[in-house]
C-alpha positions as CSV (number, residue, x, y, z in Angstrom):
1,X,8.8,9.8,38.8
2,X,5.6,10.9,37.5
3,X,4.4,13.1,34.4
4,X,3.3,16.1,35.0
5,X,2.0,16.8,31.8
6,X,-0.9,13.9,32.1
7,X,-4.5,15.1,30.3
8,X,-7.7,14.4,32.9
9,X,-9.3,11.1,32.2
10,X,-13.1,11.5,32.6
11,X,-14.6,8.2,34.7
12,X,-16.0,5.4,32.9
13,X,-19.4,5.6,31.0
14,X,-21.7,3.3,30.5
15,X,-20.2,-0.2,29.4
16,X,-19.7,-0.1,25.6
17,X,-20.5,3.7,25.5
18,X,-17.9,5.7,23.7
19,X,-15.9,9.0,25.4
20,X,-14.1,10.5,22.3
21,X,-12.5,13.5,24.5
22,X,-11.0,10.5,26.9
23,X,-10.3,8.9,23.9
24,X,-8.4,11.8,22.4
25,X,-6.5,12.3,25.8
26,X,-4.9,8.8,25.8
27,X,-4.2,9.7,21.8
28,X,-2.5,12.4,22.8
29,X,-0.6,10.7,25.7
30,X,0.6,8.1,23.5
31,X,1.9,10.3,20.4
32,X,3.8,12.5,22.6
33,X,5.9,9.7,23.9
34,X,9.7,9.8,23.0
35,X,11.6,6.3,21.2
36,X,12.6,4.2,23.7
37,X,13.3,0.6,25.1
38,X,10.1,0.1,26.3
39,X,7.9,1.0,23.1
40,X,10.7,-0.8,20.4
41,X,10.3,-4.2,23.2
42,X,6.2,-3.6,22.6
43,X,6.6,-3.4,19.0
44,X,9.6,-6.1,19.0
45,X,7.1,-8.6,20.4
46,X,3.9,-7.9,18.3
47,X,6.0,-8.6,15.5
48,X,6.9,-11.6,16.6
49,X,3.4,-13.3,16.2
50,X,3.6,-12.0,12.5
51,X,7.5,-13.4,12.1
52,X,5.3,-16.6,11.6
53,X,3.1,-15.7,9.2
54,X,6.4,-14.7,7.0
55,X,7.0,-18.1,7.9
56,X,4.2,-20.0,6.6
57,X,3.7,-18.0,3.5
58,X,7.5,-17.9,2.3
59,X,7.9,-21.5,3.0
60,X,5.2,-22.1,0.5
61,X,8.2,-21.4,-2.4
62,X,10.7,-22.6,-1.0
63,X,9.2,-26.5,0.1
64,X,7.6,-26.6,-3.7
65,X,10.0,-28.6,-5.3
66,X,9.6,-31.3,-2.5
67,X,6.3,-31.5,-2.5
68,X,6.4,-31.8,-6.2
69,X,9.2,-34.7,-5.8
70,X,7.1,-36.3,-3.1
71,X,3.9,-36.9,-6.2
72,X,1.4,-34.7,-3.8
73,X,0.8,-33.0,-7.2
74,X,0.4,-35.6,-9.8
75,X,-3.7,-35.9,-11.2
76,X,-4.8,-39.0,-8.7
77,X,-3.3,-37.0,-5.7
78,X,-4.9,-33.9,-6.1
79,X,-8.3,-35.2,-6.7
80,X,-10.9,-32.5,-7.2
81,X,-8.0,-29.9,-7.4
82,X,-7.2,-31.8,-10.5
83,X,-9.7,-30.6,-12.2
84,X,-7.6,-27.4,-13.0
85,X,-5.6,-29.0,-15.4
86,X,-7.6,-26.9,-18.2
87,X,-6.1,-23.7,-17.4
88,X,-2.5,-26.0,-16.7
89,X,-2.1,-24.9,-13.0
90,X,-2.9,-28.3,-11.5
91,X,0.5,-28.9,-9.5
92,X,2.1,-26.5,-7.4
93,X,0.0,-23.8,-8.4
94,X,-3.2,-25.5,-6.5
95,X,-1.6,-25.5,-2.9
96,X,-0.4,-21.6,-4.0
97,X,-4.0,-21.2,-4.5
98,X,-5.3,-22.8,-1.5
99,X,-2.8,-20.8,0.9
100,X,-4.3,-17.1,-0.4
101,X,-7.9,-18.6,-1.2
102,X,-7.8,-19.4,3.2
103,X,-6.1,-16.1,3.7
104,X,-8.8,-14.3,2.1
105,X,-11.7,-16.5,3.6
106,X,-10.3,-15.2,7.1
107,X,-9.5,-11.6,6.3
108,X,-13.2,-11.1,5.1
109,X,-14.8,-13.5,7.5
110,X,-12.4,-12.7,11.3
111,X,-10.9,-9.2,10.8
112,X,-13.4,-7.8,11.9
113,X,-13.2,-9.2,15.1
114,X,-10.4,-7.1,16.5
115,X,-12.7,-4.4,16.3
116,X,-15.0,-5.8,18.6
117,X,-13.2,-7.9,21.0
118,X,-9.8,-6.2,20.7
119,X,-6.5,-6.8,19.0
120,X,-4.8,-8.7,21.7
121,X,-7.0,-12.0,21.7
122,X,-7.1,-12.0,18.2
123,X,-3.3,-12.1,17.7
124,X,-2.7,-14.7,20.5
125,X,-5.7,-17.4,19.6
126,X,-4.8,-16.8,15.9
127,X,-1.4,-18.1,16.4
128,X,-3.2,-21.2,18.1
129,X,-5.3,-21.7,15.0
130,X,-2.0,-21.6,12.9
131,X,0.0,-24.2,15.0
132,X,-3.2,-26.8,15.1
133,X,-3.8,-26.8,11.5
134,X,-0.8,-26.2,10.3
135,X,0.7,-29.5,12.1
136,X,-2.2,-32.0,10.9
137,X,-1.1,-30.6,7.2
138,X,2.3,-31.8,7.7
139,X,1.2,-34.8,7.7
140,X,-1.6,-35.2,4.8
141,X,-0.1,-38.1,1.8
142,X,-2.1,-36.9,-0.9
143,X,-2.5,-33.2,-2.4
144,X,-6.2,-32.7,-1.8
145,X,-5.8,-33.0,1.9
146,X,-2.8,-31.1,1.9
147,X,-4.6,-28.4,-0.2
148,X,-7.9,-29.0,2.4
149,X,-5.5,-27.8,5.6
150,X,-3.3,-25.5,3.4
151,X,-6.7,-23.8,3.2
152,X,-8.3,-24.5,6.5
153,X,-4.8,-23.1,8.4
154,X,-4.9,-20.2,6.0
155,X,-8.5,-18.9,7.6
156,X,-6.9,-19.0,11.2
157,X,-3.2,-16.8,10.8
158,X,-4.7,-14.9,7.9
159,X,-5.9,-11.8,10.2
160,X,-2.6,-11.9,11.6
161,X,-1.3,-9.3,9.7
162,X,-4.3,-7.1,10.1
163,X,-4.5,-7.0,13.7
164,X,-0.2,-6.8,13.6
165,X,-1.2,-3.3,11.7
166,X,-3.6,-1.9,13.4
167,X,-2.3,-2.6,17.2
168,X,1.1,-1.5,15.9
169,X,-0.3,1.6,14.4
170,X,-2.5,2.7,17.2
171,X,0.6,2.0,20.3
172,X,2.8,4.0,17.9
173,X,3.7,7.9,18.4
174,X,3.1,9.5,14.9
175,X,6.8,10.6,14.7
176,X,7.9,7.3,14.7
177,X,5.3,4.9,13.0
178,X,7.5,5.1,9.6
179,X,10.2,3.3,11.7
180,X,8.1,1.2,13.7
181,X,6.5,-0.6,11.0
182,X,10.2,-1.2,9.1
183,X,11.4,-2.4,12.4
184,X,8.2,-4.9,12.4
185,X,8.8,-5.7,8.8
186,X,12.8,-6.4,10.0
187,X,11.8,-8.9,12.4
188,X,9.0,-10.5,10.4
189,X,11.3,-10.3,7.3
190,X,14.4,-11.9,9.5
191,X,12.8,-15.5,9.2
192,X,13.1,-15.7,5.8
193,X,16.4,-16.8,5.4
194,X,15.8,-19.3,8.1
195,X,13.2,-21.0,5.8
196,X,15.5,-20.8,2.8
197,X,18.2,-22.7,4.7
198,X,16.0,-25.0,6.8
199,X,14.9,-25.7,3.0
200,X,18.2,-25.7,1.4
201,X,19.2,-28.4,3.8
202,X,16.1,-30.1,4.5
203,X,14.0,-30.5,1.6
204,X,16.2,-32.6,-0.3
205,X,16.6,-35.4,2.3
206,X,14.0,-36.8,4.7
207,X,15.3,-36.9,8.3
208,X,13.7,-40.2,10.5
209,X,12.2,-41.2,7.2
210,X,10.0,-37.7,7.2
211,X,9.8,-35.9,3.8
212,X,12.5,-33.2,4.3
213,X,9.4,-30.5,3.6
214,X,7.0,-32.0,6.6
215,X,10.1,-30.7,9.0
216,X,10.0,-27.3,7.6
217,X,6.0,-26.9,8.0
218,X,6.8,-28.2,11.7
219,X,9.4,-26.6,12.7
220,X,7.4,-23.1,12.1
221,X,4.7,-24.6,14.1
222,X,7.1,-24.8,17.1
223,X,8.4,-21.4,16.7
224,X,4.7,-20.5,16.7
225,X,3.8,-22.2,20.0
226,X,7.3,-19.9,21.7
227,X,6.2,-17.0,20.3
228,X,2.4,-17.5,22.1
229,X,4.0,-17.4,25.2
230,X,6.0,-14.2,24.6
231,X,3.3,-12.0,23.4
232,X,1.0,-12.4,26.3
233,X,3.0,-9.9,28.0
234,X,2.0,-7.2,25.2
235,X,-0.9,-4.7,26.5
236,X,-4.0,-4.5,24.5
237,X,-4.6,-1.3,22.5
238,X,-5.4,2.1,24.6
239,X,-6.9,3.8,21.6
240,X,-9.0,0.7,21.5
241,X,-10.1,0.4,25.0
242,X,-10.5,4.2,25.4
243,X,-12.9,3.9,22.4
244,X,-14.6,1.2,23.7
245,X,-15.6,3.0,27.0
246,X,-13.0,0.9,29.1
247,X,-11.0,4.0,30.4
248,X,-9.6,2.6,33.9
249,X,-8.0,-0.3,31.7
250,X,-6.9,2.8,28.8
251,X,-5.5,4.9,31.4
252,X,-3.6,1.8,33.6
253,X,-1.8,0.8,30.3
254,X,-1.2,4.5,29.3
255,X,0.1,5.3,32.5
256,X,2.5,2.1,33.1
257,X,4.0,2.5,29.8
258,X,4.7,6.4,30.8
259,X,6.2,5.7,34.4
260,X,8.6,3.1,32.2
261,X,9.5,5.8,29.7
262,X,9.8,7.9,32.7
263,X,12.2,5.7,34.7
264,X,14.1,4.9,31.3
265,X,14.9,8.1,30.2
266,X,15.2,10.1,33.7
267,X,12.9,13.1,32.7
268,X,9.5,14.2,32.1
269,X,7.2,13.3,29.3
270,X,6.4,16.4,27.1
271,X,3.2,18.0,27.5
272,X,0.3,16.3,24.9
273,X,-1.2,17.8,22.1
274,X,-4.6,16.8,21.4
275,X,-6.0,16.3,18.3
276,X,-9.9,16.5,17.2
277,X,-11.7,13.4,18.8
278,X,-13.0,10.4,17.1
279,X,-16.4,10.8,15.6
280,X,-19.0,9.3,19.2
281,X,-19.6,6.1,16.8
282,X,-19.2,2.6,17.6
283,X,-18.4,2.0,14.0
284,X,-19.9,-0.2,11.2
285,X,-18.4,-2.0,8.2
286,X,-20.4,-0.3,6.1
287,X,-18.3,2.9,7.4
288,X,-15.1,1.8,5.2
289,X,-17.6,2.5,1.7
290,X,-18.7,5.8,3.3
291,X,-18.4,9.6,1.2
292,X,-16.0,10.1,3.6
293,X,-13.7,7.0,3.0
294,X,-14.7,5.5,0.1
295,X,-12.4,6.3,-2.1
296,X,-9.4,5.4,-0.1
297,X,-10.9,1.9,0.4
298,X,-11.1,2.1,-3.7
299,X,-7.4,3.2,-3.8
300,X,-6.1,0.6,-1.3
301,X,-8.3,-2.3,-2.8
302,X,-6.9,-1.8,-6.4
303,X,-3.6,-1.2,-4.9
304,X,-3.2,-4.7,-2.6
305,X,-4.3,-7.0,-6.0
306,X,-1.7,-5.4,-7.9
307,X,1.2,-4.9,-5.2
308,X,0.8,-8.8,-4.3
309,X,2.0,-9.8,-8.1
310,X,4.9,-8.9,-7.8
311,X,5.2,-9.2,-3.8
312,X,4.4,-13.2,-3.9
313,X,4.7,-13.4,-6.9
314,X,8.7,-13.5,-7.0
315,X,8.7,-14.8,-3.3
316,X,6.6,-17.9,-3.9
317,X,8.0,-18.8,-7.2
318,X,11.3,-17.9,-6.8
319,X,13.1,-21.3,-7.0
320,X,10.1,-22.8,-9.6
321,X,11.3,-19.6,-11.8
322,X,15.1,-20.7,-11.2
323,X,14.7,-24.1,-12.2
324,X,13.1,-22.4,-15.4
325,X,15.9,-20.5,-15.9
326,X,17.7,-24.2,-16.8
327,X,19.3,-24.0,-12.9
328,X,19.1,-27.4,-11.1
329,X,16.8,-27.9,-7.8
330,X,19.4,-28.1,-5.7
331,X,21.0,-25.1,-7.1
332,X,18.0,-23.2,-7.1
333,X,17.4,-24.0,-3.3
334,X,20.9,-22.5,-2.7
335,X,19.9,-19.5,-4.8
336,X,16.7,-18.9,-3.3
337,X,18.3,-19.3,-0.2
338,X,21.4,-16.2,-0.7
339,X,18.4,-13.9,-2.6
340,X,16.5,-14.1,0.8
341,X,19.2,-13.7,3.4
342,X,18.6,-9.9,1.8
343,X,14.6,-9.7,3.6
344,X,15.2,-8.2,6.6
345,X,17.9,-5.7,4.7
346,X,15.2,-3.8,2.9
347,X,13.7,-2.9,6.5
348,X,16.8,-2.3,8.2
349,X,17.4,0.3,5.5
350,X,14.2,1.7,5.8
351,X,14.4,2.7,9.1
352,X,16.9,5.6,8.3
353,X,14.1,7.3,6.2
354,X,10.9,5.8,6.9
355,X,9.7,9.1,9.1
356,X,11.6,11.4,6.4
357,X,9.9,10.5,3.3
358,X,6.6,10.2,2.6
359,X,4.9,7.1,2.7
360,X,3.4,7.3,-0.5
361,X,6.5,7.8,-2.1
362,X,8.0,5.1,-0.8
363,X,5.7,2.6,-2.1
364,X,5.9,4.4,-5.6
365,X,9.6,3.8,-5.7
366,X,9.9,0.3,-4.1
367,X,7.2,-0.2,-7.3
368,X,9.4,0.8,-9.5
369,X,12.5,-0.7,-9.0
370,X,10.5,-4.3,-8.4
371,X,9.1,-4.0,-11.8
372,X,12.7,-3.0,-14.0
373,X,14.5,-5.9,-12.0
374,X,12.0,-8.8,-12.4
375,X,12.0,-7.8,-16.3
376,X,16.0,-7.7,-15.8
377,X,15.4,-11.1,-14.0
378,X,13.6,-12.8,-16.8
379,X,16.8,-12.0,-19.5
380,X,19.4,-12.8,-17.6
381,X,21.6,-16.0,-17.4
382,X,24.6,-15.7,-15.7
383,X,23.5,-17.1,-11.7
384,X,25.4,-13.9,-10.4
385,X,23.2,-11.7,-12.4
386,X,19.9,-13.5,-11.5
387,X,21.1,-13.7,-7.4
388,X,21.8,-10.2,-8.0
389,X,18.7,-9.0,-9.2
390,X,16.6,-11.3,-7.3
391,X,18.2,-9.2,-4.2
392,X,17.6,-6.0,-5.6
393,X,14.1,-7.3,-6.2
394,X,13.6,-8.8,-2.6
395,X,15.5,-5.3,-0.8
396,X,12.7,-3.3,-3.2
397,X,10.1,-5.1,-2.2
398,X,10.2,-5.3,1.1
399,X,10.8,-1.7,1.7
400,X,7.5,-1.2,-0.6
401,X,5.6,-3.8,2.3
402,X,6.6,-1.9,5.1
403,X,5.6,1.4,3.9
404,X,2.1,0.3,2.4
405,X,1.4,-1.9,5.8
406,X,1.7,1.5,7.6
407,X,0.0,3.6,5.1
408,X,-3.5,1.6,4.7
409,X,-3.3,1.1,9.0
410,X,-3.1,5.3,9.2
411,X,-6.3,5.8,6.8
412,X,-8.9,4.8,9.0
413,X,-10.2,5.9,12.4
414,X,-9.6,3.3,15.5
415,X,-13.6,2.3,15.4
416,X,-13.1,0.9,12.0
417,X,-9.3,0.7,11.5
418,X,-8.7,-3.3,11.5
419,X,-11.8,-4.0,9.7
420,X,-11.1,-1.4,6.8
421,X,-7.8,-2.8,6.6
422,X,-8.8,-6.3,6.6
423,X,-10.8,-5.9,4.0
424,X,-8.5,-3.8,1.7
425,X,-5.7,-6.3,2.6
426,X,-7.9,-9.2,1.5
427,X,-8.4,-8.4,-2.2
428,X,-4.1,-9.0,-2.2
429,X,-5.2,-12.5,-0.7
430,X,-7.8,-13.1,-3.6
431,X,-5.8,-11.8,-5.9
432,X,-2.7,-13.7,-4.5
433,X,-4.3,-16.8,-5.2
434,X,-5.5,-15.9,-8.5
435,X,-2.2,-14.8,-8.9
436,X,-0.6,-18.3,-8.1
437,X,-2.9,-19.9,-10.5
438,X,-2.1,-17.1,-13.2
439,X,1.8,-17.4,-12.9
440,X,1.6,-20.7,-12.9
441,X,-0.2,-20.5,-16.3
442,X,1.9,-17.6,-18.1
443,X,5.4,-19.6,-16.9
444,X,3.8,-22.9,-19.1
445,X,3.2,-20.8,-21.5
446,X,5.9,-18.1,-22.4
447,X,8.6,-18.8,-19.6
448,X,9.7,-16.4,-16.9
449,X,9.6,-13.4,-19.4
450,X,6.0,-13.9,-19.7
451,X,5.6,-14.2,-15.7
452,X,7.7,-10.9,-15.4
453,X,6.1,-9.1,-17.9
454,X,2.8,-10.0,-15.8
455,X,4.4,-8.9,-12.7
456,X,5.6,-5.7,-14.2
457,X,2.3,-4.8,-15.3
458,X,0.5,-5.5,-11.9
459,X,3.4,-2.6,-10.2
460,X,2.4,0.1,-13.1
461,X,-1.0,-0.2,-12.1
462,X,0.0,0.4,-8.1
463,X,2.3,2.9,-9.0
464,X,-0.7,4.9,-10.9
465,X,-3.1,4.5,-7.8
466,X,-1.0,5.5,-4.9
467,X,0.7,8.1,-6.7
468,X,-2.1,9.7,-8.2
469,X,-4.4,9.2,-5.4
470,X,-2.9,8.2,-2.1
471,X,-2.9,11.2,0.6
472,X,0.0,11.9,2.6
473,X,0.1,11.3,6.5
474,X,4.0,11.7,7.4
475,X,3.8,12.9,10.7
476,X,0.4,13.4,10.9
477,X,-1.6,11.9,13.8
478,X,-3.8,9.2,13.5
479,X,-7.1,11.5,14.5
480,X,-6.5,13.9,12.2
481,X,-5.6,11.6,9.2
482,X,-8.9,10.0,10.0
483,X,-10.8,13.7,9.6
């Protein structure tokens, strides 16, 4: 069966010329297209490349207190990272710091690449980056080589997420992006508590004489290599290709995933709507800082360095904050590892009113409840109470990343859309490893009330940006958000 409600594709202009009334008819196509099996198995598999970015950066926690066991962190180890000692962050808080510090260094340096060569290839060769990298760290012996890859590997997956957002955003019909990017979240979230069990039972033994922590870092590698294979089924972007002047590839993609709709769902598509086309403009960084858009790249930059304090700031010092609570490693493994089995939950949640409430209000919400339960956190005793709260943080939190993930990809127009975001999204890696170095500092010097009193501060300040000055796109389509 065929649509009968198709728009007329124009034929293909000059190569690298841009046809924003094509463009707007593949738009249109693709936000009139009802939920189905074949756009939740798209958006399944595009999250699967950024499942192991959840990986790497929630491992970073939970493998700390074998690392730290293993003397990577001691003074002669850590060589020139030593030299942080002044500020008293010259242990875990180095590698913490070297993780964002090579997140950032990628974001700023290779997100804009998916603007210019697509998000496809980005995705798939970034996972190759990860795996390579990530397995020589595994097995550095001293903390400045580990802290050297930790960094290097960090510059590869970092755009990741940023291309994840944008190709997620721009495949997705604007009635069902809210749900889309919670179900991403759910199956990125849903390796958490993997890593929290692979560490419970790994990190405190060492398996063929391996450092329990080396099979952790490995074993995401491997995942990484699987999930390679499975993505290369995903199509590239039509928005992307349409904009690009590639309109036989735009309309081929557009049209197969309409004839599969079609056959799935045994009727029609619905006639599409077209919204205003894109501005005839190959784009240009300098776009994002625009009258225009400038003060949405403001909002969002503010918003990432202070959403990430509390975001990894919990996540990567969860079982460190435990055993400063007076609760044994072991035990705080085991803890660590029942607070996350609640990640993906926060998503799952979300997808009964991510298209129902606004996206702003979302965030403002999640904000709020992370900052009341990590000051809870920080009084507490009881290990029910702190496993309690440290869930209600975790389900919080993660409904606040899915929302915001979604809301900075919808602000910006295709020709700029995974460059804006990269570079909003990088400040929370810049800050992130500030962050790590911060934490690190406040918990030497007034315990975990003084890290959560940090961490609450950091969510009022994202609270007073997004609420105050964050538009609202529920529904809305893409085009028109972007006018």
């Amino acid at each position: 069966m065929t649509s009968t409600a198709r728009m007329p594709m124009q034929p293909d202009p000059a190569p690298g010329a841009i046809a924003p009334s094509a463009s707007a008819a593949i738009a249109a196509r693709l936000d009139r297209l009802p939920s189905s099996r074949t756009l939740w198995k798209i958006i399944a598999l595009i999250s699967l490349a950024g499942l192991f970015e959840y990986y790497d950066l929630f491992f970073t926690g939970y493998v700390a207190p074998g690392m730290n066991q293993s003397g990577l962190f001691s003074p002669s180890s850590l060589g020139v990272f030593a030299g942080l000692a002044g500020i008293k962050v010259a242990g875990f808080g180095t590698f913490v710091f070297s993780t964002f510090a090579g997140l950032w260094v990628g974001v700023v340096l290779l997100g804009q690449l998916a603007d210019r060569y697509g998000r496809r290839p980005m995705l798939t060769w970034s996972l190759v980056w990860y795996v390579c990298s990530t397995v020589i760290m595994a097995f550095q012996h001293s903390g400045e080589m580990l802290n050297v890859w930790r960094f290097i590997a960090g510059v590869g997956f970092g755009v990741q997420l940023v291309t994840i957002d944008t190709y997620i955003s721009e495949l997705t019909p604007a009635a069902l992006r809210g749900r889309a990017f919670s179900m991403n979240q759910l199956v990125s979230f849903s390796i958490v508590p993997v890593v929290a069990l692979l560490a419970w039972l790994l990190v405190p033994t060492a398996p063929l004489g391996l450092d329990g922590w080396r099979w952790v870092v490995l074993i995401g590698s491997a995942g990484a290599v699987v999930a390679w294979f499975l993505i290369q089924s995903v199509p590239e972007s039509p928005r992307w290709l349409a904009l690009r002047g590639r309109l036989r590839e735009a309309e081929a993609i557009t049209a197969g995933i309409e004839r599969r709709i079609e056959a799935e769902t045994g009727a029609p598509l619905p006639a599409p709507h077209a919204e205003p086309p894109e501005e005839e403009s190959e784009g240009r960084f300098a776009e994002i800082f625009s009258r225009r858009y400038w003060r949405r790249t403001l909002m969002l930059s503010v918003f990432n360095m202070a959403q990430v304090i509390g975001f990894y700031g919990f996540a990567a010092w969860v079982p460190t904050l435990l055993i400063a609570r007076g609760i044994t490693v072991t035990h705080s493994l085991e803890y660590s590892f029942i607070i996350a089995i609640a990640n993906p939950f926060g998503p799952l949640l979300g997808t009964f009113f991510a298209d129902y409430l606004e996206r702003k209000t979302q965030i403002v919400l999640g904000l709020i409840v992370m900052g009341v339960a990590m000051l809870a956190f920080a009084r507490v005793n009881l290990p029910a109470a702190l496993i309690a709260l440290g869930v209600v943080f975790t389900l919080a939190s993660n409904i606040m990343s899915y929302a915001y993930h979604n809301y900075q990809a919808e602000l910006y127009p295709t020709r700029i859309r995974a460059r804006a975001v990269g570079f909003v999204y990088s400040w929370s890696r810049i800050a992130a490893a500030f962050a790590g170095l911060a934490i690190g500092y406040f918990l030497n010097l007034g315990g975990a009330l003084a890290v959560a009193t940090f961490i609450a501060v950091a969510m009022g300040v994202g609270i007073a940006v997004i609420g105050v000055f964050g538009p609202s796109t529920k529904g809305v389509a893409l085009e028109h958000i972007s006018h």
